[in-house]
PAROVO-127247 format. One line per field, with one value per residue (C-alpha): x, y, z; residue in one letter. Coordinates in pm, 1 decimal, padded with zeros to 6 digits. Example, Ala and Ser with C-alpha at 12.3 -4.5 7.8 and 13.67 -1.06 7.14 Angstrom:
<rs>
px = (01230.0/01367.0)
py = (-00450.0/-00106.0)
pz = (00780.0/00714.0)
res = (A/S)
</rs>
This chain:
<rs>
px = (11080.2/10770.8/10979.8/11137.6/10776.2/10681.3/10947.2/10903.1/10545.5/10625.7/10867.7/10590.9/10342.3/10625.2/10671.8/10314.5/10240.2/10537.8/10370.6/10048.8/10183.8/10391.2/10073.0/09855.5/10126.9/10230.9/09816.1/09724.5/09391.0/09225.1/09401.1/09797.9/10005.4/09897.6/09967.3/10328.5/10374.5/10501.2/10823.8/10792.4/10922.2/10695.6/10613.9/10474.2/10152.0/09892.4/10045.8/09903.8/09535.7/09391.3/09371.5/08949.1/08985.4/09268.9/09043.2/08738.3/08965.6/09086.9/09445.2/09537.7/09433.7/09673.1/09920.7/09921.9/09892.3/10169.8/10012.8/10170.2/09891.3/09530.0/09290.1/08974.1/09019.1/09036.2/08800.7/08493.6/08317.7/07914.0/07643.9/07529.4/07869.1/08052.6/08465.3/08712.7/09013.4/09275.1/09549.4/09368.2/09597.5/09423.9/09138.8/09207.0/09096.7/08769.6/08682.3/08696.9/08531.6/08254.6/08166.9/08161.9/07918.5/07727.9/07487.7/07339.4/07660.1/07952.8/08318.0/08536.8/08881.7/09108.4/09427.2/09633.2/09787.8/09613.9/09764.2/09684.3/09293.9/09285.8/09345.1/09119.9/08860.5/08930.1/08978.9/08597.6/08475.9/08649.7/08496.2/08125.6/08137.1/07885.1/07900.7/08216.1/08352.3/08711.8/08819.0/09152.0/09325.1/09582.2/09487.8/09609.2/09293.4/09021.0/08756.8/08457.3/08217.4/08234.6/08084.4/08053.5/08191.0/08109.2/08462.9/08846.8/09038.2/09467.0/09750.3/10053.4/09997.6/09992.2/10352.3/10353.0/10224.0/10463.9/10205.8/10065.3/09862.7/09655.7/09589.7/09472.1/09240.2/09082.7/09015.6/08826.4/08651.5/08524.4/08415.9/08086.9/08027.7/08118.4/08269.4/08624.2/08948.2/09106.9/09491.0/09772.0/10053.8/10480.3/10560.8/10872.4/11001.6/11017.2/11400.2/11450.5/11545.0/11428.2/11802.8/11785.2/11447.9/11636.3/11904.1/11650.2/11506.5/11359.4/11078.2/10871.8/10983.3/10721.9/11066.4/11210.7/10838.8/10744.2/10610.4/10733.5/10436.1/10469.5/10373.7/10118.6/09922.1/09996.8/09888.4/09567.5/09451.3/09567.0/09315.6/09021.6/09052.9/08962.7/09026.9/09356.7/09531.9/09803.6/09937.1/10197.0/10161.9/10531.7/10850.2/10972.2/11289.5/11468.6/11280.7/11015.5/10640.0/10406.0/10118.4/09739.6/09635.6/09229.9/09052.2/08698.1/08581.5/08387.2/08009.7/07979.1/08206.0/08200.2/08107.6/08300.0/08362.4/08135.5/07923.0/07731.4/07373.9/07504.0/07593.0/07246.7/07054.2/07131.8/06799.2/06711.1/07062.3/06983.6/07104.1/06867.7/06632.5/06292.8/06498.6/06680.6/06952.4/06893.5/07225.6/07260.5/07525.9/07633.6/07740.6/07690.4/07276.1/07056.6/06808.2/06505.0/06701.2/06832.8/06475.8/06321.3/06555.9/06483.1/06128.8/06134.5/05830.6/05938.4/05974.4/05923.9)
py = (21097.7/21296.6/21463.7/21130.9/21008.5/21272.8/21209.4/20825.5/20890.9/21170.6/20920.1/20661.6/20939.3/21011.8/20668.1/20587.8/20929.9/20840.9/20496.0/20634.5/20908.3/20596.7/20410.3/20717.2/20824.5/20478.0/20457.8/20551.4/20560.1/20141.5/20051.0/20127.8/19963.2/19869.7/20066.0/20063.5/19818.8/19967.0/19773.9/19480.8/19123.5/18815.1/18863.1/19193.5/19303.0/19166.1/18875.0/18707.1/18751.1/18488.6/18505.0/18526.7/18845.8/19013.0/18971.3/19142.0/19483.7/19760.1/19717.4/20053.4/19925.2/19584.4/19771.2/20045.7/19666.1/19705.8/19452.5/19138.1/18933.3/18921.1/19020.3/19002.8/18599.3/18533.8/18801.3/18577.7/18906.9/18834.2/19040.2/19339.7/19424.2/19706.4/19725.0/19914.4/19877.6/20096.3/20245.1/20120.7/20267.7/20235.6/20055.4/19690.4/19560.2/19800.3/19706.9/19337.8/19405.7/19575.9/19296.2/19072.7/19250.8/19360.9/19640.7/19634.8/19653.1/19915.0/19890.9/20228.4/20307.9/20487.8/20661.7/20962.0/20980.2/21261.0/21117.0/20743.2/20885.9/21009.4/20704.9/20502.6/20670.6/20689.8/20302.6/20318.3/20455.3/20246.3/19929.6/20070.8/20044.2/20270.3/20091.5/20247.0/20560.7/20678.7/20848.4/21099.8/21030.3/20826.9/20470.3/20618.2/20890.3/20712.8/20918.6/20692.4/20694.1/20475.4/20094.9/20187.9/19868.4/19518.0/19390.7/19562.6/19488.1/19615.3/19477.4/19542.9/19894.1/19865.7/19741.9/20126.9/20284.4/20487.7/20374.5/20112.6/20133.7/20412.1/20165.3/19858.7/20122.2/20311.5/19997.6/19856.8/20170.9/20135.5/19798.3/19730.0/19490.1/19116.7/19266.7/19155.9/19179.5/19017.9/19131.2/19088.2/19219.4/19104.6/19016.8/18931.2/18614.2/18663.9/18630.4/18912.9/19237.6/19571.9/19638.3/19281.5/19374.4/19706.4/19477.3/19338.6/19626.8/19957.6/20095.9/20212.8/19871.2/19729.0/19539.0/19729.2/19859.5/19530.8/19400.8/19037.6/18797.2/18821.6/19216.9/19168.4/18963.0/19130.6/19517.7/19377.1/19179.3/19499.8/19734.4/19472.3/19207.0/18852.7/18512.2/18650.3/18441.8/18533.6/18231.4/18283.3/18216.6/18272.1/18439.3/18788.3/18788.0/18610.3/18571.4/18785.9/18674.2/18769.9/18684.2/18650.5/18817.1/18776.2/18879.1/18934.5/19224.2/19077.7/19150.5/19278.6/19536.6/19813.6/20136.4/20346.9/20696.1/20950.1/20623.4/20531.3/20627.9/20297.6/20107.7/20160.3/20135.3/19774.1/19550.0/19147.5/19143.2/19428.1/19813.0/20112.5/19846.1/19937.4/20210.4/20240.8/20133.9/19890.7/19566.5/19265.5/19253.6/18916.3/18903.6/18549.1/18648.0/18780.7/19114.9/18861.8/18578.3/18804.7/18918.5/18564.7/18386.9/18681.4/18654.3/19075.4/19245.5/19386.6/19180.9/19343.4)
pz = (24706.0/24597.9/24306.1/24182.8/24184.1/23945.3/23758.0/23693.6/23609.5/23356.5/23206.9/23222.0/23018.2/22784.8/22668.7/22576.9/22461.5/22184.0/22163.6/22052.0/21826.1/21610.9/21563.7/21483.3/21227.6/21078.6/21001.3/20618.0/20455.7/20427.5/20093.5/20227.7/20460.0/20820.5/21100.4/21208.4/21513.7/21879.7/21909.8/22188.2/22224.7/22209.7/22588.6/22551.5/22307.6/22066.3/21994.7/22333.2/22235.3/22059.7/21698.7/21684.7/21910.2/21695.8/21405.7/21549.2/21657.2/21468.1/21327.2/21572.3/21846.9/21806.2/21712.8/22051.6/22254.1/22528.0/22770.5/22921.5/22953.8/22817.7/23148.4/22963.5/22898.0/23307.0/23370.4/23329.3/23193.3/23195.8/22996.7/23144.9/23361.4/23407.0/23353.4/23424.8/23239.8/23414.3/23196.5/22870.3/22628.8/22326.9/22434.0/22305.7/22674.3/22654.7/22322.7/22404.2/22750.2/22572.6/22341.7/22606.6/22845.5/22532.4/22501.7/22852.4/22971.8/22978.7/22920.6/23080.0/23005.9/23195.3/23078.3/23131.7/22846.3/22597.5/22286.5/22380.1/22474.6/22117.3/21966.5/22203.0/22102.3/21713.4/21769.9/21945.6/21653.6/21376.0/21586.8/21641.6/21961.9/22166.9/22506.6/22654.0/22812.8/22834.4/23115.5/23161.6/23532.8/23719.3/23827.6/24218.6/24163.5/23968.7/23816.6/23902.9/24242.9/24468.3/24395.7/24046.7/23850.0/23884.4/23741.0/23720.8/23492.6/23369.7/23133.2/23238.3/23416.0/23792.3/23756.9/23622.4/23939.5/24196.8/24466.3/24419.7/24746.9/24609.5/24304.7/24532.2/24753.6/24442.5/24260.8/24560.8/24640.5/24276.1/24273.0/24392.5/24664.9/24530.0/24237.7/24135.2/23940.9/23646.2/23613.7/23398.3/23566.2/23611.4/23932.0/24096.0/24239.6/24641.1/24642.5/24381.0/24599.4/24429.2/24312.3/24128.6/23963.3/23860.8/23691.4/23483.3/23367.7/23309.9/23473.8/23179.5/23051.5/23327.6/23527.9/23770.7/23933.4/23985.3/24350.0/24408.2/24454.1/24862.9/24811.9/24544.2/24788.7/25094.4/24881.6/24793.9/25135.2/25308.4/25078.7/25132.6/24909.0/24934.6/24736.7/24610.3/24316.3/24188.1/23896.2/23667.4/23291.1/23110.9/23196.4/23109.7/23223.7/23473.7/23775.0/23652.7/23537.4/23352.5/23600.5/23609.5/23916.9/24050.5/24379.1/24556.4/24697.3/24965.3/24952.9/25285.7/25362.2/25593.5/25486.6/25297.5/25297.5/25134.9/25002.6/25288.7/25080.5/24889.9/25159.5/25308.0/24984.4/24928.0/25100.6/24935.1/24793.2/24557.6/24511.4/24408.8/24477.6/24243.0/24059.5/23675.8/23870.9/24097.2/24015.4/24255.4/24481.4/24392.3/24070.7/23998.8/24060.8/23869.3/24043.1/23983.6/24111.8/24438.8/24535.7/24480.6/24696.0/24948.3/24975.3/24851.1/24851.3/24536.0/24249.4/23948.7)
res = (X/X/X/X/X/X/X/X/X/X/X/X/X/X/X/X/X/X/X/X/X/X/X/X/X/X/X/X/X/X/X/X/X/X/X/X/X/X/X/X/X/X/X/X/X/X/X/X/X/X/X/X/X/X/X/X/X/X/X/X/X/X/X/X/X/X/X/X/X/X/X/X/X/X/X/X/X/X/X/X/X/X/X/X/X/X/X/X/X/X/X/X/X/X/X/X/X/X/X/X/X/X/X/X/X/X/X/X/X/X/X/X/X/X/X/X/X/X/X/X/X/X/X/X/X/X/X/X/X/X/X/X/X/X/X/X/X/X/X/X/X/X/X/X/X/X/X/X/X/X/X/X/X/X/X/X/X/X/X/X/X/X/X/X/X/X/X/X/X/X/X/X/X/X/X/X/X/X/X/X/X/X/X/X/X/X/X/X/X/X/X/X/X/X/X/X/X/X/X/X/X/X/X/X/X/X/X/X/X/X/X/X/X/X/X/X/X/X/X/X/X/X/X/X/X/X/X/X/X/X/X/X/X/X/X/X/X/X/X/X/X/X/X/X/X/X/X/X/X/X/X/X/X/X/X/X/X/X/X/X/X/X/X/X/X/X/X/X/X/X/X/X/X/X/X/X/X/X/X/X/X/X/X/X/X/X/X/X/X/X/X/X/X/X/X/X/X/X/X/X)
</rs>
């Protein structure tokens, strides 16, 4: 089982690698033709982003758009965040996120796909955009601390995973305290069996990996989460959705391990309190607001 996991996620890398190399080739100099498109139907890519945001982004990084879904529009992103967009291809999702938080906040991407890295961060460059990091690793082994981001976001990429309970653990082990996610995902109907989902589709073609909406909700309530929503927005086959998916980490959870300096660091509803880094625990609150409705001894 190990090997065939390899194997599906080194099909996975292949496919996207090959993605990124046709929109880094089919891209000339600013007076010739526009980047040459990643072939996907009208349920897949830039298409479902609104036509203000496809404006404001490179023509690369519309063109490298694999997603089903747009997470950054149910994300309720807020100035000052921090996102992680896990398997970010080539950074549409960051560069969005990162206009949204603005400069106070920070926008990371996560990929590990070399050739897709490269043109996330050529597609940085092209869109000024000094507020985000991309990062090389597997969403199942996420390069960040512990209660690092306040929001998580993914298009179409957990679908991807060969364990998916390594991806619902990592991304709340992440998330700090209240902090939440914003999917796009394709989920199954309940009555679809794994060989039906198969029938439908490929695996790199985001169909055949895909957990039915009873094992969406029972992965993330069994990794922590709270306030789990998973809605439907349009079909992508039959009996399989393209699916907004949100939930809560709650903001008191029991320590976890090799963080408890962070679990113990939080006093008046505020981290690092009186530090650079001090960030509210409830997102929804601002630090002054926290240590004023606390009574802290430290308010400045």
């Amino acid at each position: 089982m190990r090997e065939q996991s390899t194997d599906l996620r080194e099909t996975v890398r292949q496919r996207y690698a090959a993605a990124a190399v046709k929109v880094t080739e089919g891209g000339t100099a600013c007076c010739g033709p526009q980047p040459a498109a990643v072939e996907v139907d009208e349920n897949f890519g830039s298409i479902l982003y609104a036509a203000h945001e496809r404006d404001a982004l490179p023509a690369e990084a519309l063109a490298a758009s694999l997603g089903c879904g747009n997470p950054t529009a149910v994300a309720e992103l807020r100035e000052g965040e921090r996102v992680l967009d896990l398997g970010s291809g080539g950074g549409i999702d960051v560069l969005l996120s990162a206009r949204r938080v603005g400069p106070t906040g920070k926008a990371y991407g996560l990929d590990m796909t070399d050739e897709m890295l490269t043109l996330a961060l050529a597609n940085a460059e092209r869109a000024g955009a000094s507020n985000v990091e991309f990062l090389k690793g597997t969403i199942e082994a996420v390069p960040l601390p512990a209660s690092t981001v306040d929001v998580v976001i993914s298009n179409c990429v957990i679908n991807l995973s060969v364990d998916k309970a390594a991806v619902f653990a990592e991304t709340f082990r992440v998330l700090r305290p209240g902090g939440r996610i914003g999917v796009s995902d394709v989920v199954a109907d309940d009555a679809l069996t794994s060989e039906q989902r198969a029938e439908r589709g490929d695996y790199v073609g985001c169909i055949a990996g895909a957990l039915s909406f009873a094992e969406y909700r029972a992965g993330l309530e069994a990794a922590g989460f709270t306030g789990v929503e998973i809605t439907p927005t349009h079909p992508v086959a039959d009996g399989m959705h393209s699916a907004l998916v949100r939930a809560v980490k709650p903001s008191a959870v029991p320590d976890e391990p090799g963080d408890s300096a962070a679990a113990t660091d939080a006093c008046c509803g505020v981290t690092s309190c009186c530090t650079s880094d001090e960030r509210t625990t409830d997102p929804s609150t601002t630090v002054a607001e926290a240590k004023a409705a606390s009574g802290c001894g430290c308010q400045n």
